[in-house]
VOGU-3710 file (C-alpha; in Angstrom, 3 decimals, decimal comma):
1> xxxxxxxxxx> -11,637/25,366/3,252  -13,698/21,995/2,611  -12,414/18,898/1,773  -12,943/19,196/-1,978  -10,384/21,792/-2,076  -7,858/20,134/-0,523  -4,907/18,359/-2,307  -3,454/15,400/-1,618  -0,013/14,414/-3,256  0,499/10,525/-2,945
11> xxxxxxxxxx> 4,012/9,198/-3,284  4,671/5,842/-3,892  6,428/3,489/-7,067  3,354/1,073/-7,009  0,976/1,527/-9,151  -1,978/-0,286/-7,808  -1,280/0,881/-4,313  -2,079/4,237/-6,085  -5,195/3,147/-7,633  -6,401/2,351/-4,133
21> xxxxxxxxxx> -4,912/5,592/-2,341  -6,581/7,526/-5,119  -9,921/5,755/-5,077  -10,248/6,183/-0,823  -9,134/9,730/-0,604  -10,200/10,896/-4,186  -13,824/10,983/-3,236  -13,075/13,738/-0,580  -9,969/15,081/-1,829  -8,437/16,579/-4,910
31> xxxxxxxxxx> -5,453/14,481/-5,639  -1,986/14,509/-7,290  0,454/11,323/-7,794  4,362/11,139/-8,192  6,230/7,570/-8,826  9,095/8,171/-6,543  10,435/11,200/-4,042  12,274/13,046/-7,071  8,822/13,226/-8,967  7,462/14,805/-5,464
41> xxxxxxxxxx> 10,225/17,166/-5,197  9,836/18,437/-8,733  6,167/18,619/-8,206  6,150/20,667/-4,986  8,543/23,166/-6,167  5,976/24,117/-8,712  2,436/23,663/-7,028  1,200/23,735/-2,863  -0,781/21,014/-1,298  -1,847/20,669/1,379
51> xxxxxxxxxx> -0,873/17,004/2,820  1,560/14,556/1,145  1,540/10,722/1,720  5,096/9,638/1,333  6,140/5,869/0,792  9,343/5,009/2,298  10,666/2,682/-0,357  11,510/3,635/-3,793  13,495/3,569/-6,586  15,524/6,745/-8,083
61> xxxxxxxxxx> 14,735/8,716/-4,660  13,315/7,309/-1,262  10,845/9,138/0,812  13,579/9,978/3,546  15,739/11,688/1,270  12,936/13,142/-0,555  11,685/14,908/2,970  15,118/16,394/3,252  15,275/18,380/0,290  11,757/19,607/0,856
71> xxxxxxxxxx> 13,100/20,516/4,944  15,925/22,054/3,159  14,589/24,034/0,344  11,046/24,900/2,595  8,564/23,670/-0,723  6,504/23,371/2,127  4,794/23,633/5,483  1,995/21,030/5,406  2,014/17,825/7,058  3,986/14,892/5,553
81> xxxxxxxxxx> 2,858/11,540/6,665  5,526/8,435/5,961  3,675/4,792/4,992  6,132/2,196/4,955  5,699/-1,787/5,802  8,278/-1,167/8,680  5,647/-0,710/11,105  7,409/-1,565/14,692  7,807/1,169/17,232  11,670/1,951/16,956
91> xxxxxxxxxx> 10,887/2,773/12,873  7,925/4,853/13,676  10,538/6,544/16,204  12,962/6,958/13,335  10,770/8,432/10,659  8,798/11,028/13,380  12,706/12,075/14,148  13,842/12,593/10,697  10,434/15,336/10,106  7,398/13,452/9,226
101> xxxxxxxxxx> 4,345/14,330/10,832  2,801/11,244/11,473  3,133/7,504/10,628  0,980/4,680/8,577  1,615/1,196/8,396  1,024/-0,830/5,597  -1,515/-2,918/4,682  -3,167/-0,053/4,742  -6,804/0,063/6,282  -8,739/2,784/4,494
111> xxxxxxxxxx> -10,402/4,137/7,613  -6,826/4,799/9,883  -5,470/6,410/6,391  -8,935/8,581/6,347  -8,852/9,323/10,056  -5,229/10,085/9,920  -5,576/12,534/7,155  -8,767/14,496/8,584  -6,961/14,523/11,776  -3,836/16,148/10,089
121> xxxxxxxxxx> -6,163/18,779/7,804  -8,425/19,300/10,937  -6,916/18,827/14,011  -9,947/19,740/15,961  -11,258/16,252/14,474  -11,456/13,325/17,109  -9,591/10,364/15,758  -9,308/7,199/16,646  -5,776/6,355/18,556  -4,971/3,009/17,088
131> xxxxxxxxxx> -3,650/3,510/14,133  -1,202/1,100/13,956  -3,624/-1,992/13,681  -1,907/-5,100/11,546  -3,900/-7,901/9,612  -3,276/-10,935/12,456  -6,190/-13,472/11,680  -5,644/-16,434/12,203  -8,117/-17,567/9,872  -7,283/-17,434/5,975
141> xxxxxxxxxx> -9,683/-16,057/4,154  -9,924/-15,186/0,569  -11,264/-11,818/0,907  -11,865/-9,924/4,130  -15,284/-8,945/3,982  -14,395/-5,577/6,377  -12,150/-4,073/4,077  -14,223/-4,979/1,153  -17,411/-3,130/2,618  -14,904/-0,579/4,052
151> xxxxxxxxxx> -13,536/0,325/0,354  -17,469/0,452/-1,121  -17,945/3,311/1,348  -15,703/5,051/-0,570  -16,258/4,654/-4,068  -18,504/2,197/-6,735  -18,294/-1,506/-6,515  -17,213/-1,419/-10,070  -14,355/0,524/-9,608  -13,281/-1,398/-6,473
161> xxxxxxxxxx> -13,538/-4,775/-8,303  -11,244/-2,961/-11,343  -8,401/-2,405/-8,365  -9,156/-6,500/-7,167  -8,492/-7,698/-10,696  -5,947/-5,219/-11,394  -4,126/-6,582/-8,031  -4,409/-10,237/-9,197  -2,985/-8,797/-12,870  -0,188/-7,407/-10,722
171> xxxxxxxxxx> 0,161/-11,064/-9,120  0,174/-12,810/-12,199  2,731/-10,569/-13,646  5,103/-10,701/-10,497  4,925/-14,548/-10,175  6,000/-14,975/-13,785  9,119/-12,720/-12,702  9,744/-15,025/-9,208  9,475/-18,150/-11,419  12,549/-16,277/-13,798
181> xxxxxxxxxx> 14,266/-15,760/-10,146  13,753/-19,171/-9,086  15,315/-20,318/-12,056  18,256/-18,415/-11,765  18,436/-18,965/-7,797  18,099/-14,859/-7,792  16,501/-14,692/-4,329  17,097/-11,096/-3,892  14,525/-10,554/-6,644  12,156/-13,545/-5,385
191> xxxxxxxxxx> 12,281/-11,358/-1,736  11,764/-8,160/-3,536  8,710/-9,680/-5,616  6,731/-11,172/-2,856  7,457/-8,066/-0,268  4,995/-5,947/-2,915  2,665/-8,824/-3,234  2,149/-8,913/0,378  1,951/-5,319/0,780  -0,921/-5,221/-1,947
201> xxxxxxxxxx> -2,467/-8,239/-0,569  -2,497/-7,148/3,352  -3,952/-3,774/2,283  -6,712/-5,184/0,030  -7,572/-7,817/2,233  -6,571/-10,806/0,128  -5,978/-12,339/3,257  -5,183/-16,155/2,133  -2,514/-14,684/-0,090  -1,154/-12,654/2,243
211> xxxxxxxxxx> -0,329/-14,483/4,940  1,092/-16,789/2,496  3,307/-14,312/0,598  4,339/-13,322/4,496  5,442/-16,563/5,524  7,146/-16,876/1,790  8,856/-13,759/2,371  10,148/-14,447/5,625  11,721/-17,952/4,804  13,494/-15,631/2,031
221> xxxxxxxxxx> 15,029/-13,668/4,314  16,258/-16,568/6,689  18,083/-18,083/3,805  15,397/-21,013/3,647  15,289/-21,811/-0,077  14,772/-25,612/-0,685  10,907/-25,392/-1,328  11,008/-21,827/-2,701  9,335/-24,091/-6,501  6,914/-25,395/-3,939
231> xxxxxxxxxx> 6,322/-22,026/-2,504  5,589/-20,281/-6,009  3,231/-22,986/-7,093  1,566/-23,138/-3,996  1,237/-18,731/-4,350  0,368/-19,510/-7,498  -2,741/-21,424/-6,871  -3,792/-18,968/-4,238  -3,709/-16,211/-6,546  -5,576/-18,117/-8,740
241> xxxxxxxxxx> -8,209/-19,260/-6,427  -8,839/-15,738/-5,352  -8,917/-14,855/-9,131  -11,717/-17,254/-9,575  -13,714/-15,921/-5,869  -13,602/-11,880/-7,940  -15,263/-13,535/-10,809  -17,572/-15,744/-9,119  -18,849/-12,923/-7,017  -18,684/-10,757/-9,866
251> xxxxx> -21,245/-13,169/-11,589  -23,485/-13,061/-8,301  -23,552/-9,632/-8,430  -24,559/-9,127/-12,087  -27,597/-11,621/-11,906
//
């Protein structure tokens, strides 16, 4: 069976990381989507696949819980592969005890999710053993030029710049919610808010804003809030000033 028969069920709540899922494995892969593990349930009890990509994190049913009703109620045999932004080695440990095949870290690099998935549909494939390689420059950048080029090989420029400036959309729309947390000192929400924005930044390469929304995130979670205003504004302009790189480049391109 060739690639182009193949399906592909992606799991996950967020819609742009589907967008990019979809546009990296859609060009060899016939693909289906469900928002959250109850949609993936429902959908595997009435159609085969033959690999699912589960996120970890979701609302109305996680991926953990959705892997044990499919254990328990056998909707399947074919390899399920967890992606989660717990990444160390103790929570790849957990999720490869609780039934899932294999393991992908987010951000995720479109050539370990391609590899991982040709190794899982064709074992007799050689794959590359690293796949558990995290965004550590030192260096901000706006845009990483390596994932860039990487997602071209994949599908049109035009559609890869609709996922940038749907990502920055997504930023926009998820600062103007942190600014309503900041206001109301909700810093559960402010956490929740920037742990997607880095997770969409790291795995398109927005490197500037994601090492920024890291750092954010992190002072979040050790209670740090006296420049969390700072912090947003500061976000804020990054976003922007990647906003403004898309369309400059965009311009470049088009003359």
């Amino acid at each position: 069976m060739d690639g182009q028969t193949k399906k592909i069920l992606i799991v996950d709540d967020n819609l742009l990381n589907r967008k990019v899922f979809e546009h990296i494995v859609g060009q060899l892969y016939e693909i289906r989507s469900a928002e959250d593990g109850q949609q993936a349930v429902d959908m595997l009890r009435e159609e085969q696949v033959d690999l699912v990509l589960m996120d970890i994190q979701m609302p109305v049913m996680d991926g953990i819980t959705a892997l044990g009703i499919v254990q328990k109620e056998q909707l399947t045999e074919c390899p399920i592969i967890a992606v989660s932004a717990f990444a160390d080695e103790s929570d790849k440990a957990y999720f490869l005890s609780t039934g899932f095949h294999d393991f992908i870290p987010k951000p995720i690099k479109p050539k370990v999710l391609l590899e991982c998935i040709a190794f899982h549909l064709a074992p007799a494939e050689e794959v590359i053993q690293n796949r558990e390689a995290h965004l550590s420059s030192a260096h901000a950048v706006v845009l990483d030029e390596k994932v860039w080029q990487q997602l071209l090989k994949y599908n049109s420029e035009e559609n890869i710049r609709m996922v940038y400036f749907d990502f920055v959309d997504e930023c926009e729309r998820l600062l103007a919610d942190i600014e309503q947390a900041v206001a109301r000192e909700d810093f559960l929400i402010i956490g929740e808010k920037l742990h997607i924005i880095k997770g969409n930044s790291g795995t398109l390469g927005a490197t500037d804003i994601f090492i920024f929304a890291k750092d954010f995130e992190n002072s979040i979670k050790k209670g740090i809030f006296d420049k969390v205003s700072a912090q947003t504004n500061r976000l804020k302009e990054k976003v922007e000033h990647f906003k403004q790189h898309l369309t400059s480049t965009q311009n470049q391109a088009s003359t």
